[in-house]
C-alpha positions in Angstrom: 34.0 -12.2 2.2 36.6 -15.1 4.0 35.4 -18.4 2.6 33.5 -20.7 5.1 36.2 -23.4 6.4 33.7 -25.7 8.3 32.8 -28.7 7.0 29.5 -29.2 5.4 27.3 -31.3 7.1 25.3 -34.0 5.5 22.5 -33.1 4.0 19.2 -34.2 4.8 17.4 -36.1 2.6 14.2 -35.2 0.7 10.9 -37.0 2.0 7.8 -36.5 0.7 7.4 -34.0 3.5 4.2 -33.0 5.6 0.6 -33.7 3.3 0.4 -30.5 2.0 -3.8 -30.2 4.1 -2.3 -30.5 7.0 0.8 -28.2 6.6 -1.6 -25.5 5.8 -3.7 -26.1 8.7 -0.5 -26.3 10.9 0.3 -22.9 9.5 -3.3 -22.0 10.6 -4.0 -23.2 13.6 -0.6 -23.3 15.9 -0.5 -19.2 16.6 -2.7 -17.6 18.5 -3.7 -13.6 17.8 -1.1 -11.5 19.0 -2.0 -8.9 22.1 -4.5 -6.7 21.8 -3.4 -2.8 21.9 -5.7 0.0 22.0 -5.7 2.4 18.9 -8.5 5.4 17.2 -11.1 4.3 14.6 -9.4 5.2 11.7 -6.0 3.8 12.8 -7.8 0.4 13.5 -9.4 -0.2 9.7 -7.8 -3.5 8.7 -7.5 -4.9 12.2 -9.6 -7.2 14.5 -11.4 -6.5 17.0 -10.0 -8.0 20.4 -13.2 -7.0 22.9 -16.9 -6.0 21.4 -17.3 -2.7 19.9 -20.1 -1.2 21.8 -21.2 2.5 22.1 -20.0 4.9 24.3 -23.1 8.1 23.9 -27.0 7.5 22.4 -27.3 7.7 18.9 -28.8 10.1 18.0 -27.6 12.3 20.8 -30.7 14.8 20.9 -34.0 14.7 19.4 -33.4 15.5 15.4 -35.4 17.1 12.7 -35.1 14.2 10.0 -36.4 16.4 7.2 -35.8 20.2 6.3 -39.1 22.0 6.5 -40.8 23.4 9.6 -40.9 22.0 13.8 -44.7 22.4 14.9 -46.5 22.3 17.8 -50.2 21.5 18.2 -52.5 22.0 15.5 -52.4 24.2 12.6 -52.1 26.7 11.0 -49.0 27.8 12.6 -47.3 30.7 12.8 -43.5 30.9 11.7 -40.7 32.3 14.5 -37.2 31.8 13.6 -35.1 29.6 11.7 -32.8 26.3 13.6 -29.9 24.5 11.0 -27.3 22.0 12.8 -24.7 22.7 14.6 -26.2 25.7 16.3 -24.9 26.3 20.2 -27.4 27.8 21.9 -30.3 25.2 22.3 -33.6 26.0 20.8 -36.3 27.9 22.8 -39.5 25.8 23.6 -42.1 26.0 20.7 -46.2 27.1 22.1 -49.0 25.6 20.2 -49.7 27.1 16.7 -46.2 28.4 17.0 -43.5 26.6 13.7 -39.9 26.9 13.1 -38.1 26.6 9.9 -35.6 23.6 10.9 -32.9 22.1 8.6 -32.1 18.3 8.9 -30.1 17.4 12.1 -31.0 20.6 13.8 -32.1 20.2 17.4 -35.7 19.5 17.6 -37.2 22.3 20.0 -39.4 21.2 23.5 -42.9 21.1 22.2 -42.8 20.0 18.5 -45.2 17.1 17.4 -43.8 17.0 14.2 -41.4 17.9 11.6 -43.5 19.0 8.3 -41.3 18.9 5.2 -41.5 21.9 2.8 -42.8 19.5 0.1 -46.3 18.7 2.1 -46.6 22.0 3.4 -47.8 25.8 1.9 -46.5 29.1 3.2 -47.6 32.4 3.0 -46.1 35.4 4.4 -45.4 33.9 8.3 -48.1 31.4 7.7 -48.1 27.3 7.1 -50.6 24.6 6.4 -49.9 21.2 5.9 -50.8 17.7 6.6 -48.7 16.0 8.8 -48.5 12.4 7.5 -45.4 11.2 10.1 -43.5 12.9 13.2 -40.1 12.7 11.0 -38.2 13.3 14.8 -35.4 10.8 15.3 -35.7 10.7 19.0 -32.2 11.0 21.2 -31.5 7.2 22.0 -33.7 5.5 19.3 -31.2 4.2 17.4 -28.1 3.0 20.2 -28.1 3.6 23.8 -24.6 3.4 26.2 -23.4 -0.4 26.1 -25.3 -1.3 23.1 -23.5 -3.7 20.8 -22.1 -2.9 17.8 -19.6 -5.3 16.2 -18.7 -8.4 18.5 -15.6 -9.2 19.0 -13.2 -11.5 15.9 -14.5 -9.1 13.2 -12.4 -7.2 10.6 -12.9 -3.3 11.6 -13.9 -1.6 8.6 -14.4 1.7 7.5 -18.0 1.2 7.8 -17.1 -0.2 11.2 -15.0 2.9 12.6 -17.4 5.1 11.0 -20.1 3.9 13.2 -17.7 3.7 16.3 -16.9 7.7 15.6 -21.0 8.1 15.6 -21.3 5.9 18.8 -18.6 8.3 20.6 -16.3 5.2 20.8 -12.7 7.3 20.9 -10.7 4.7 21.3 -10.9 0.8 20.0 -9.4 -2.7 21.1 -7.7 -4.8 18.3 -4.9 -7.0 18.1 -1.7 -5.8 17.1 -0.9 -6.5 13.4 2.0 -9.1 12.7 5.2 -7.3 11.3 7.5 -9.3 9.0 11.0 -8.7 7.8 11.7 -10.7 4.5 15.3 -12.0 3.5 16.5 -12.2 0.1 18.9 -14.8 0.3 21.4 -15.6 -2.6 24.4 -14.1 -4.3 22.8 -14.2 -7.8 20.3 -11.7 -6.9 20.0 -8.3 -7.6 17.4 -5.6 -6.6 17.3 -3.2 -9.6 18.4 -2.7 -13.0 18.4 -5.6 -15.6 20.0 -8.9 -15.0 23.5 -9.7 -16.2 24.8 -13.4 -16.7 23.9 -15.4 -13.9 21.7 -12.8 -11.9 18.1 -13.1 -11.1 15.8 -10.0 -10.5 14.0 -9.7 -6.4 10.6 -10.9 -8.0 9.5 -11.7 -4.3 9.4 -8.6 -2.2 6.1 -7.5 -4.0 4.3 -11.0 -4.2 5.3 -11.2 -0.3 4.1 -7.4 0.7 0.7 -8.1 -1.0 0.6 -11.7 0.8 0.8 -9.8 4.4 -1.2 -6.8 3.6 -3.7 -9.3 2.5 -3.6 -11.5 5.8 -3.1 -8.0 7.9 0.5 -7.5 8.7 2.8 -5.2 7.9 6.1 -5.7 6.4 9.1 -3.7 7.6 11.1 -4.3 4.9 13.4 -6.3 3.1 17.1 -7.2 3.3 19.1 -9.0 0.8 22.2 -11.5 2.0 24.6 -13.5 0.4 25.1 -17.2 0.4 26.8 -17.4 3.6 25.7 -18.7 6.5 27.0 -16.4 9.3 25.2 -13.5 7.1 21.8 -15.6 7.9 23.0 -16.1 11.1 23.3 -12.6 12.1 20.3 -11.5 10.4 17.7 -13.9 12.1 19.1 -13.1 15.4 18.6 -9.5 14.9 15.5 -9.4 13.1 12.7 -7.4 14.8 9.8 -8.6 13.7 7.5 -11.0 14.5 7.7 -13.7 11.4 10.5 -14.0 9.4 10.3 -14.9 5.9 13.2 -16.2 4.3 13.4 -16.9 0.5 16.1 -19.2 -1.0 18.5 -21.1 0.9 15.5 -23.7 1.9 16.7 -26.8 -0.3 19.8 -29.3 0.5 22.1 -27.7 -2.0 26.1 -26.3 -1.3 24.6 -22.9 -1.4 21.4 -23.8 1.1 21.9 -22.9 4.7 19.0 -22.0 6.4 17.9 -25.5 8.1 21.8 -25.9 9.5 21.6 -21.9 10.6 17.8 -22.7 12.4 19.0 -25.4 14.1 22.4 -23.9 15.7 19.7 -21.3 17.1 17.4 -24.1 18.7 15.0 -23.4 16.5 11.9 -25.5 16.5 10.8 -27.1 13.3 7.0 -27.7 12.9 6.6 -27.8 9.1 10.2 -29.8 7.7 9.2 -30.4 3.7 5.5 -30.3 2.0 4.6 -33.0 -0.3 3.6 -30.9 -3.0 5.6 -29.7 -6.2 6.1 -27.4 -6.6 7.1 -25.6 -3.5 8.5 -28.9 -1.3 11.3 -27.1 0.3 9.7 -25.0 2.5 9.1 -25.0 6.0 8.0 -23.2 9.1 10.6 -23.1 12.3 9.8 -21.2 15.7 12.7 -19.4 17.1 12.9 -19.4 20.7 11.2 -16.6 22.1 8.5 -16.8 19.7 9.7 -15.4 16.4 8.6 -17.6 13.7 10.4 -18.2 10.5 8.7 -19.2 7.0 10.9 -21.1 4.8 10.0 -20.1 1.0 11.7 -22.0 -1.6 14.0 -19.6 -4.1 12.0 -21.1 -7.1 9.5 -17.6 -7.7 6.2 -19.8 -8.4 7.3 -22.5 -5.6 7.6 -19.2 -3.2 4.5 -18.3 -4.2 3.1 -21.7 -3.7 4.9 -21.7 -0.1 3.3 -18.3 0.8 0.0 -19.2 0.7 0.3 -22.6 1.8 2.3 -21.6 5.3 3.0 -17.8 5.3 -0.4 -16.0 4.9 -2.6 -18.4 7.3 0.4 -18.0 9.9 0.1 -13.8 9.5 -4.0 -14.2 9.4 -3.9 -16.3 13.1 -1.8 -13.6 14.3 -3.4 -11.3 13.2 -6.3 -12.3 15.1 -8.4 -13.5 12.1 -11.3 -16.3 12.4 -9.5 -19.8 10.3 -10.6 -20.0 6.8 -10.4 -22.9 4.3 -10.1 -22.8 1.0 -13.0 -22.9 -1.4 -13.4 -26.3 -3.1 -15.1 -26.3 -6.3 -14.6 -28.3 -10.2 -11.3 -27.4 -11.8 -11.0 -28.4 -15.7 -8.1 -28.7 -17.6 -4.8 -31.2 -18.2 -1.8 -31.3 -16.6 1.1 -34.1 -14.7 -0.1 -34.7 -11.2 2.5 -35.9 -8.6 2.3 -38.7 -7.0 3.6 -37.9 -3.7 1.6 -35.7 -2.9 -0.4 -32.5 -4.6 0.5 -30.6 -7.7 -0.7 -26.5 -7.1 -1.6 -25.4 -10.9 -2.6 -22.0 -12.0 -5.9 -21.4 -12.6 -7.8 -19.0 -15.1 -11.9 -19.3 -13.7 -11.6 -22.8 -13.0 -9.7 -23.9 -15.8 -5.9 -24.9 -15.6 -3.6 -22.3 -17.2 -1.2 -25.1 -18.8 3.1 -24.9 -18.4 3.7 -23.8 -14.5 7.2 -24.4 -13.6 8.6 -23.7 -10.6 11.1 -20.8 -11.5 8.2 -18.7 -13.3 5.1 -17.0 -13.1 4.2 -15.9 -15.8 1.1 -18.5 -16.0 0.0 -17.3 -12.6 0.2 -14.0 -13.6 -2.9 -15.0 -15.7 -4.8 -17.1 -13.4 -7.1 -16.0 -10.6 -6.1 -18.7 -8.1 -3.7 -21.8 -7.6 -6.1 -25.1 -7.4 -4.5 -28.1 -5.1 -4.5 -31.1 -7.1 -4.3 -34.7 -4.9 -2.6 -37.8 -7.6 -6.0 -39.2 -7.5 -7.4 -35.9 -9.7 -9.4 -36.0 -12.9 -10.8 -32.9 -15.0 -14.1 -31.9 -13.5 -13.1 -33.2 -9.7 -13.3 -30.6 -6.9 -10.0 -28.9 -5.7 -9.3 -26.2 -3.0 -8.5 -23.1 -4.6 -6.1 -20.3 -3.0 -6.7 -16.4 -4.3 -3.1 -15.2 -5.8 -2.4 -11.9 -5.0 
């Protein structure tokens, strides 16, 4: 590849950056759900709900033996003619008093019957039944959901519990907002994607941590692409990308080798988050391209990225996404460790307790934590912190 012949311009310098609260709640709270598209049941597990969920046929549709035993009509004993099981076509002829049916759970309940009697309260002999009949056992056609009923409201996760009960309710077809795609770029010449690193090469450690991160906050990533340290190869790729968030990794600092804050700005891109005061993961940054693509800036350091995913990237995906804001839980974290005093220190947590030696290039300590706790200067053992779920 020709060598870059421009001149590089001067870098900017490191500030503390944006308090690390409000970048997250920038990151949260400046996209709004991305269109709604209309999609089955099954299809729509994961997404939210863009209009109420309501039913579409009565539930149950007929009137429906809720027990296997016998359909009777007036009082007993009762003589048994024929057999009804669901699913059967032809509907059931009307039962006359003393008449019975054997009838098998969900069967059609025949015109006539007072009540379902189950085989275990009942005696038969030859075409003969007694019984007590302690409870109807009918589920009547409508009892439970009627046309127009509410279901789920609008904002919810569907689940499979959710587009199970749509498929009962008739529903065919549901409204949700479209899941945010993202393309990730692996920026940096040292980095390889397979086999074992030589001298001076680094493995990909990102592309899972960041598919997990947007399953998690319900988008889909399209894939990844790896580029060299050179700006025109950023260049190309964030004009072409086709997706709706961008996540870059590397190439967020000041350094010879960092050009991704001199690429976003030769595309008018519009910085919102320019530099969090936290360590580690200050670098990073969230840009809007114009016509609405936005771009996550994730430091090349693997824990920092990681720190810089869930601080900007995953509440960005969860707002498109259409999902209701969420803070972080804030409970007592134990343990030691250097706080900054800039800003906030984000330390690997096991429980509550601090998993001691984080540095920014590994993660092996997060590896066996549960959650990353945010740590203000003013910390001591046994304060509250907000804690952030690793994936």
């Amino acid at each position: 590849m020709e060598q870059a012949t421009m001149t590089a311009p001067a870098r900017r310098p490191h500030g503390p950056g944006m308090p690390w609260a409000q970048a997250l709640a920038t990151a949260r709270d400046l996209a709004g759900p991305l269109p709604a598209e209309r999609t089955t049941p099954d299809a729509a597990i994961g997404r939210i709900l863009a209009a109420p969920l309501r039913a579409a046929v009565p539930v149950p549709a007929f009137d429906t033996a809720a027990m296997d035993g016998y359909a009777v009509a007036g009082p007993g004993p009762w003589r048994v003619a024929g057999r009804l099981l669901a699913g059967s076509d032809a509907p059931p002829k009307p039962l006359d008093s003393g008449v019975a049916t054997e009838i098998g759970t969900g069967a059609v309940v025949p015109v006539g019957t007072i009540a379902i009697l189950p085989y275990e309260h009942c005696t038969r002999v030859d075409d003969q039944v007694t019984g007590e009949i302690r409870s109807p056992h009918v589920r009547r056609a409508g009892e439970d959901l009627t046309p127009g009923d509410l279901l789920v409201d609008a904002g919810r996760p569907v689940t499979a519990t959710t587009a199970a009960a749509a498929v009962q309710a008739g529903v065919e077809e549901l409204l949700t907002h479209r899941p945010p795609t993202v393309a990730l770029f692996v920026t940096g010449d040292e980095v390889i994607t397979s086999g074992q690193p030589g001298p001076g090469q680094v493995r990909d450690s990102f592309t899972g941590l960041i598919t997990a991160v947007t399953a998690r906050a319900g988008g889909r990533l399209l894939g990844r692409t790896r580029l060299p340290d050179h700006p025109s190869a950023l260049e190309m790729a964030l004009t072409g990308a086709d997706a709706d968030v961008i996540a870059v990794s590397g190439s967020s600092s000041a350094g010879a080798a960092d050009h991704l804050q001199r690429v976003l700005g030769s595309l008018d891109a519009t910085w919102h988050v320019r530099g969090v005061a936290c360590r580690p993961g200050h670098p990073q940054g969230l840009a809007e391209l114009p016509g609405g693509r936005w771009v996550v800036s994730l430091p090349g350091n693997p824990y920092a990225g990681l720190v810089a995913a869930l601080t900007l990237l995953e509440p960005l995906l969860s707002a498109l996404a259409g999902r209701s804001p969420e803070s972080p839980p804030v409970v007592p974290v134990t343990g030691e460790t250097p706080l900054y005093s800039m800003g906030v220190r984000l330390v690997p947590v096991s429980g509550t307790r601090i998993v001691p030696g984080a540095r920014a290039g590994s993660l092996h300590t997060a590896a066996a934590a549960d959650f990353l706790a945010v740590l203000p200067a003013t910390w001591q053992s046994g304060d509250p912190a907000p804690l952030l779920k690793i994936p």
